[in-house]
DRENDO-1510 file (C-alpha; in Angstrom, 1 decimal, always signed):
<recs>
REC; n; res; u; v; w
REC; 1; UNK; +1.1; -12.5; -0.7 .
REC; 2; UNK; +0.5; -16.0; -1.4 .
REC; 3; UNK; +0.6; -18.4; +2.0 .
REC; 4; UNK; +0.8; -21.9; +1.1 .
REC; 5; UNK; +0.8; -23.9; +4.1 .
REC; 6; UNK; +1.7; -27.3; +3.7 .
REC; 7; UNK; +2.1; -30.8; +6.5 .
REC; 8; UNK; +5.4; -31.1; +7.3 .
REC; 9; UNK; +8.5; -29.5; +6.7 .
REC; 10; UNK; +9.6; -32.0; +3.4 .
REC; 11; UNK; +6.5; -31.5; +1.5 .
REC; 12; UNK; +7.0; -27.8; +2.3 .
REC; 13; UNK; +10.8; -27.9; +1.4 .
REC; 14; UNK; +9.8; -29.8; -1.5 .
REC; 15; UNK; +7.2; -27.2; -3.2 .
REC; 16; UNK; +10.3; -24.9; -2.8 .
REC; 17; UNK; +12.4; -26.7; -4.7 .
REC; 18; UNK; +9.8; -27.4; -7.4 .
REC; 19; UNK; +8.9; -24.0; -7.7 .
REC; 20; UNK; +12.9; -23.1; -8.4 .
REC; 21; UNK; +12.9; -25.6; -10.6 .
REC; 22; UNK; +10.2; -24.3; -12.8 .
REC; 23; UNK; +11.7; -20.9; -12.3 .
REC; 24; UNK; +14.9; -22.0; -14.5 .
REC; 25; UNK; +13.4; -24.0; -17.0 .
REC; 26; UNK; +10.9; -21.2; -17.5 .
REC; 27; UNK; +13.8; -18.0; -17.8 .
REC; 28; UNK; +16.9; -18.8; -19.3 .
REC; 29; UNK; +19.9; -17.4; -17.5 .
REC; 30; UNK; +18.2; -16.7; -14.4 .
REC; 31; UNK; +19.9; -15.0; -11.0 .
REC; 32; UNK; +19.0; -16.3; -8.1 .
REC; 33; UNK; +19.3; -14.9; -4.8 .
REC; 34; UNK; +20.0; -17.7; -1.9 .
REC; 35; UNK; +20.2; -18.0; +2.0 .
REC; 36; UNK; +22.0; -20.2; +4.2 .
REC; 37; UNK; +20.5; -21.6; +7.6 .
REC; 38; UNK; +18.4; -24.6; +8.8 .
REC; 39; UNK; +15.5; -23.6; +7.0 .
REC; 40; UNK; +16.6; -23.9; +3.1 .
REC; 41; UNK; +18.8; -27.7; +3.5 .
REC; 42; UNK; +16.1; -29.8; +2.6 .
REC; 43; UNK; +15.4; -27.7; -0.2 .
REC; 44; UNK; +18.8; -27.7; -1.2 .
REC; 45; UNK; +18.7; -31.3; -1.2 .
REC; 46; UNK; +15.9; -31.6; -3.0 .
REC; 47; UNK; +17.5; -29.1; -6.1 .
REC; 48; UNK; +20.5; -31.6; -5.8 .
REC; 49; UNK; +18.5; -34.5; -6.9 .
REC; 50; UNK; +16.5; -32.6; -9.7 .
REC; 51; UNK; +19.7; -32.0; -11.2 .
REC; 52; UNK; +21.0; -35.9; -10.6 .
REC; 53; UNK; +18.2; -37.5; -11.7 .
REC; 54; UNK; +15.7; -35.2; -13.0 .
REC; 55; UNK; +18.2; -33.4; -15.8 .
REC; 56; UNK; +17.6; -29.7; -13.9 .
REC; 57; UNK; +20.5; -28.0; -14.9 .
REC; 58; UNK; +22.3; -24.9; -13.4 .
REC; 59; UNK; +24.7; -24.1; -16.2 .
REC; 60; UNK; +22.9; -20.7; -17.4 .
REC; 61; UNK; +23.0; -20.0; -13.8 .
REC; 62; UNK; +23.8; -16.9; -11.7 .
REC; 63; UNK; +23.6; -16.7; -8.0 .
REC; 64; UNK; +23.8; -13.8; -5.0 .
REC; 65; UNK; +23.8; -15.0; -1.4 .
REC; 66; UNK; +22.0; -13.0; +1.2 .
REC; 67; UNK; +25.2; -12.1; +3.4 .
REC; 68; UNK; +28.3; -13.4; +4.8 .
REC; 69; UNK; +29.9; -13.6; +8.2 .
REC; 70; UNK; +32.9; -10.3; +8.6 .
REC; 71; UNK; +36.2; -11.9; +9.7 .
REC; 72; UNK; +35.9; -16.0; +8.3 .
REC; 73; UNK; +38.2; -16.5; +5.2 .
REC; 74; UNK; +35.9; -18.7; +2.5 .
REC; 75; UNK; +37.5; -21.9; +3.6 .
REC; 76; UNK; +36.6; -21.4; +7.2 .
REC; 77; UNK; +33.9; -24.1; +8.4 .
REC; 78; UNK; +31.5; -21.7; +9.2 .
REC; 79; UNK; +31.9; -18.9; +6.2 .
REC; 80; UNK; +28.9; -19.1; +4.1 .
REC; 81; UNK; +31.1; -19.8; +1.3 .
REC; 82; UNK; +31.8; -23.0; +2.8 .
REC; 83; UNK; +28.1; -23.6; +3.5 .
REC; 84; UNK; +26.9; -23.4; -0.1 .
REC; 85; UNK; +30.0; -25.1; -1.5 .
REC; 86; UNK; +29.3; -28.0; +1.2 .
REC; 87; UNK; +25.2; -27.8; +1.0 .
REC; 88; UNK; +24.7; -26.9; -2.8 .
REC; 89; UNK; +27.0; -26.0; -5.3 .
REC; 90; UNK; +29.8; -28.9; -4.7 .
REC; 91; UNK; +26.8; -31.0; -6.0 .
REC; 92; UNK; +25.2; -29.8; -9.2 .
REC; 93; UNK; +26.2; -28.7; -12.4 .
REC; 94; UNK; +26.2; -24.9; -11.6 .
REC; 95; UNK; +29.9; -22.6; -12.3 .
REC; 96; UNK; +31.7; -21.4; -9.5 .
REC; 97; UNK; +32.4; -18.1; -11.1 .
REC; 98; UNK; +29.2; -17.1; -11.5 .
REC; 99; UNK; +28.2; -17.8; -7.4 .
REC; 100; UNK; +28.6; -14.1; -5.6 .
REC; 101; UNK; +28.6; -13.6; -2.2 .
REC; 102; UNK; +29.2; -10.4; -0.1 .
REC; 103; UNK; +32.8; -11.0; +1.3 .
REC; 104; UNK; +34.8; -8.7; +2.3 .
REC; 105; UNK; +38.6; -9.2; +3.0 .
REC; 106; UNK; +40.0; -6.2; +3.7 .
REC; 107; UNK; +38.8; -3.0; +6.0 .
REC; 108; UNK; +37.1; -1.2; +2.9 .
REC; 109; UNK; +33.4; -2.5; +4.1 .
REC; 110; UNK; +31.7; +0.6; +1.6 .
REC; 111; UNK; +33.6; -0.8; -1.5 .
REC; 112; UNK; +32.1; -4.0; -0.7 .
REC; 113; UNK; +28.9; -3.1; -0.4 .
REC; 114; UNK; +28.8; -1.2; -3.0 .
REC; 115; UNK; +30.5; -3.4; -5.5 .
REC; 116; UNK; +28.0; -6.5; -4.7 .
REC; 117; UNK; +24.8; -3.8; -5.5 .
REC; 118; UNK; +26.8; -3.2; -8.5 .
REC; 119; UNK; +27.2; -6.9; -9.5 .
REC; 120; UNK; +23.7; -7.5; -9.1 .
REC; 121; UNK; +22.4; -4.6; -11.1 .
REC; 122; UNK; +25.1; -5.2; -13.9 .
REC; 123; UNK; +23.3; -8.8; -15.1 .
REC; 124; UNK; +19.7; -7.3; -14.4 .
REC; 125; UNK; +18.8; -8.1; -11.2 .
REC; 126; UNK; +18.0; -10.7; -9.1 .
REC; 127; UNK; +15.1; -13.2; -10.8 .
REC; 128; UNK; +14.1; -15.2; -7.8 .
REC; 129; UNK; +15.0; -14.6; -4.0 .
REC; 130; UNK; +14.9; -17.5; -1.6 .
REC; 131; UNK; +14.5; -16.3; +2.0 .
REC; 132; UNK; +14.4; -18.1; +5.3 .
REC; 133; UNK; +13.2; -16.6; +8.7 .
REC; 134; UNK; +15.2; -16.0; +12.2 .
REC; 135; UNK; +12.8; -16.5; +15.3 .
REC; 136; UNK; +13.5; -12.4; +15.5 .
REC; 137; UNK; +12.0; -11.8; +12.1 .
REC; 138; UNK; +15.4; -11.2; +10.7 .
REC; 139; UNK; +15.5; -11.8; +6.7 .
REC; 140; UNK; +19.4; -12.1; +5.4 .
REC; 141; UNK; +21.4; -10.3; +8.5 .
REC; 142; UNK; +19.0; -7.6; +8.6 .
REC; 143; UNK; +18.1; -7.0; +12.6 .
REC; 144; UNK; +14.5; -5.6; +13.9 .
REC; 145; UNK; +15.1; -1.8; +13.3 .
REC; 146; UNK; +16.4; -2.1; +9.8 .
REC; 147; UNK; +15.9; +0.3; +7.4 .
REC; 148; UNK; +12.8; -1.7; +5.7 .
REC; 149; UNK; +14.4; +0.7; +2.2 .
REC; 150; UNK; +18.3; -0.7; +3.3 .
REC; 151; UNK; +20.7; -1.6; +0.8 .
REC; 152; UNK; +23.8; -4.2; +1.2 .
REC; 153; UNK; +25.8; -3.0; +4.3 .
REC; 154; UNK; +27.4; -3.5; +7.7 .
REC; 155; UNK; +25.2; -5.2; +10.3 .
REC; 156; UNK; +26.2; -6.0; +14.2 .
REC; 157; UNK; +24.1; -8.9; +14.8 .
REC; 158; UNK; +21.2; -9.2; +17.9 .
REC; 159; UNK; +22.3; -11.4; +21.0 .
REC; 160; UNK; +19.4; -13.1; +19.6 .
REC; 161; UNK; +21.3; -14.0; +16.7 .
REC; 162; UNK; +24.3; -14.6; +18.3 .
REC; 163; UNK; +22.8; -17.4; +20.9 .
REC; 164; UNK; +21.0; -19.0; +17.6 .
REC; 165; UNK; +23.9; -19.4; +16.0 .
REC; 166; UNK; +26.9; -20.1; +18.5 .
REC; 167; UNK; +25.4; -23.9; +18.1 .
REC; 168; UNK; +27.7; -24.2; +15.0 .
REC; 169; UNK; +30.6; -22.8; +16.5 .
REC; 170; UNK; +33.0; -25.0; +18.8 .
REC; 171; UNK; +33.4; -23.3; +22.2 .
REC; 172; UNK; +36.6; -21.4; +21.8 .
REC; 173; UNK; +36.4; -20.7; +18.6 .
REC; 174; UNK; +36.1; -16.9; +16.9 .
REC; 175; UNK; +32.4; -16.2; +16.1 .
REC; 176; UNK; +31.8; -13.1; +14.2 .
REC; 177; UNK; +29.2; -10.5; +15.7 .
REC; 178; UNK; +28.8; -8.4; +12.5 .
REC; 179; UNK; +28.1; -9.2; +8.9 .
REC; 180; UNK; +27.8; -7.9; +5.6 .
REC; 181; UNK; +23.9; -8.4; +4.0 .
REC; 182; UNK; +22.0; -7.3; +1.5 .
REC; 183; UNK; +19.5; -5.0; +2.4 .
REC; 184; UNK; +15.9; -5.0; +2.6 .
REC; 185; UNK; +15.5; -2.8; -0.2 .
REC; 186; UNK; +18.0; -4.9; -1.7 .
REC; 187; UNK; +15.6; -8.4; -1.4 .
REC; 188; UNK; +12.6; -6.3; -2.4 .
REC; 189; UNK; +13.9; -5.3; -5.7 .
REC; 190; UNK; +13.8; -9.1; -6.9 .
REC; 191; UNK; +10.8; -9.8; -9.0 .
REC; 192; UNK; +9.7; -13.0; -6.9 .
REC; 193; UNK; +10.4; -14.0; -3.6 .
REC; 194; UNK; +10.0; -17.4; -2.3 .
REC; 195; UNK; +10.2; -17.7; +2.0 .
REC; 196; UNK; +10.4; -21.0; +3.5 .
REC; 197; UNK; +9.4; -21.1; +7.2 .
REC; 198; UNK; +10.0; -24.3; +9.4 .
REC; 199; UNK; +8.8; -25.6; +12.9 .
REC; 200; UNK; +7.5; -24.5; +16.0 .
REC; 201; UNK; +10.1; -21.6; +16.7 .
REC; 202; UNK; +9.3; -20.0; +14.0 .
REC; 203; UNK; +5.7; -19.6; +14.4 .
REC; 204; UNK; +5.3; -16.2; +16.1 .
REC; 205; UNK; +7.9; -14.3; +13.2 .
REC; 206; UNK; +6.0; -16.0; +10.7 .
REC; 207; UNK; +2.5; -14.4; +11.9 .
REC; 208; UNK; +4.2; -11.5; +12.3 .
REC; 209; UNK; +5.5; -11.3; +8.7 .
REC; 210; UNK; +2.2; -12.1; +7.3 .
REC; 211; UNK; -0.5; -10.4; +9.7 .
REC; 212; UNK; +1.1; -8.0; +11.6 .
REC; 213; UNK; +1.7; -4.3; +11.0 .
REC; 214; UNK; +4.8; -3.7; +8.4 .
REC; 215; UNK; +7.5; -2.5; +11.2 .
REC; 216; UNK; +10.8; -2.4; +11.2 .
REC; 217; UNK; +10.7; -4.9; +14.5 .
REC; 218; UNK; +9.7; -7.6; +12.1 .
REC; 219; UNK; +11.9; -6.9; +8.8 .
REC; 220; UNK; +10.3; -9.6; +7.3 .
REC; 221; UNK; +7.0; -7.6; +7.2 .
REC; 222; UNK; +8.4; -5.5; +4.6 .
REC; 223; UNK; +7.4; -8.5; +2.0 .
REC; 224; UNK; +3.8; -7.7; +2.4 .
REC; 225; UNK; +4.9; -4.9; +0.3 .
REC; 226; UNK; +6.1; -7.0; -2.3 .
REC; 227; UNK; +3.7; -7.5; -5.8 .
REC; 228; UNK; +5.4; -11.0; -5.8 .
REC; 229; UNK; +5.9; -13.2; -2.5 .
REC; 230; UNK; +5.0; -16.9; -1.7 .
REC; 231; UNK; +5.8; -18.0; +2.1 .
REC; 232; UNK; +5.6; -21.7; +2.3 .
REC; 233; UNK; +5.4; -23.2; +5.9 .
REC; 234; UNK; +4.6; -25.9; +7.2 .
REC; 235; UNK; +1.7; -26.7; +9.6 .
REC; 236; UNK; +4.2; -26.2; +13.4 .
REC; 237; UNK; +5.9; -22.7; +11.9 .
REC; 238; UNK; +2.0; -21.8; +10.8 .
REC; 239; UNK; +0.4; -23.0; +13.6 .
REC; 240; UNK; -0.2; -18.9; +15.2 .
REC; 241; UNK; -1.8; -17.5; +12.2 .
REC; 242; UNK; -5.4; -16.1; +12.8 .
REC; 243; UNK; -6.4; -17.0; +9.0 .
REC; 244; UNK; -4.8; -20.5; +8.9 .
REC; 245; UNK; -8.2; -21.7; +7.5 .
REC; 246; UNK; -8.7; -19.0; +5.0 .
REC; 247; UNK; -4.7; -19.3; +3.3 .
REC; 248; UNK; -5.6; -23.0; +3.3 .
REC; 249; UNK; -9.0; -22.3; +1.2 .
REC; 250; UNK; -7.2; -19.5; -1.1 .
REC; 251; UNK; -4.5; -21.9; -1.5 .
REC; 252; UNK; -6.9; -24.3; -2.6 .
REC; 253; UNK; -8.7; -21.9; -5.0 .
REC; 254; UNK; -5.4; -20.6; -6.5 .
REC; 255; UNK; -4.8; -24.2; -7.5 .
REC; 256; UNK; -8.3; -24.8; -8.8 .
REC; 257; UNK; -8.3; -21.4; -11.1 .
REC; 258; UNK; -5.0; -20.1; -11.8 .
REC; 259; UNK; -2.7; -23.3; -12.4 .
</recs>
């Protein structure tokens, strides 16, 4: 696992973005997994003016959200449809066809799942996995007790999850307590994962991830598993890590030897 911690949350969204970039120019046609949240807008911004002003292109371009919200049509203000066409792909160059995510509109919630694990492993897999964090240690929709070997399913979400997000949801409006996901399994099968970890909150689930026991309390501790992970935080969301001094050393060294 490769920490690098970085000052503030734009140079850390920034290095994100960078390291996406290089991803595509280096693997033509490459699949992309994405996330939704607060923690992945600035890098989404950041990919939007690579492909402005910097001539990154998303053309050859495949991508596979996380999850999606059971009971908001795409067009819905708060569907994650809407998000990525709002935050992301309304602004670069990439074909709307070829952006998947898990919705489901009708009752047949197997089908679904099953047909998004079969979309995914029909054009090879997923190349590159962005991830953020919930303060619960949630990765995609999948809740503290998740099977760490899940695959895309049915989740009812945590009150926790519910509180944290009822912020973008008017008072008396419908807000969905369950959600299709990918699974843990699922993320772990991409080759490289790439999890961005912002402020303060989100300093205890980040320490879990990275130093506590792998446990199905802290899904995202399953990534310690993975051959290929970089979490990128900056200095508030890694401010309760015991080896903050050391990942900032091995950071430095893995820039000095292997770049």
């Amino acid at each position: 696992m490769r920490v690098v911690i970085l000052p503030n949350e734009n140079e850390a969204s920034n290095f994100a973005a960078e390291f996406i970039e290089n991803f595509i120019i280096e693997k033509e046609n490459v699949a992309l997994g994405l996330a939704t949240g607060s923690s992945v807008l600035l890098t989404y911004e950041a990919l939007i003016k690579k492909n402005r002003t910097n001539g990154l292109s998303f053309i050859n371009t495949t991508t596979f959200n996380l999850d999606e919200y059971v009971g908001l049509k795409p067009g819905h203000t708060q569907s994650y449809r809407h998000y990525m066409n709002n935050k992301l792909f309304n602004h670069i160059d990439i074909d709307k066809k070829n952006t998947y995510i898990p919705e489901c509109f009708n009752k047949d919630y197997e089908l679904c799942c099953e047909n998004y694990e079969s979309k995914i492993k029909s054009i090879g897999g997923i190349d590159l996995q962005l991830l953020g964090l919930g303060t619960n240690g949630h990765i995609g929709f999948n809740e503290p007790t998740s099977s760490l070997s899940s695959r895309t399913r049915i989740k009812t979400l945590t009150e926790n999850t519910i509180a944290n997000n009822a912020r973008f949801f008017d008072d008396n409006e419908f807000q969905p307590s369950i959600a299709v996901t990918m699974g843990i399994g699922t993320i772990m099968d991409a080759d490289t994962i790439i999890l961005i970890g912002l402020g303060k909150h989100k300093s205890k689930a980040v320490a879990d991830l990275v130093e506590g026991p792998i446990s199905s309390f802290c899904p995202g501790s399953a990534l310690q598993n993975h051959q290929n992970v970089v979490i990128v935080l900056d200095n508030l969301a890694a401010s309760e890590l015991k080896l903050y001094d050391y990942y900032i050393h091995t950071e430095k060294m893995y820039l000095k030897f292997m770049c």
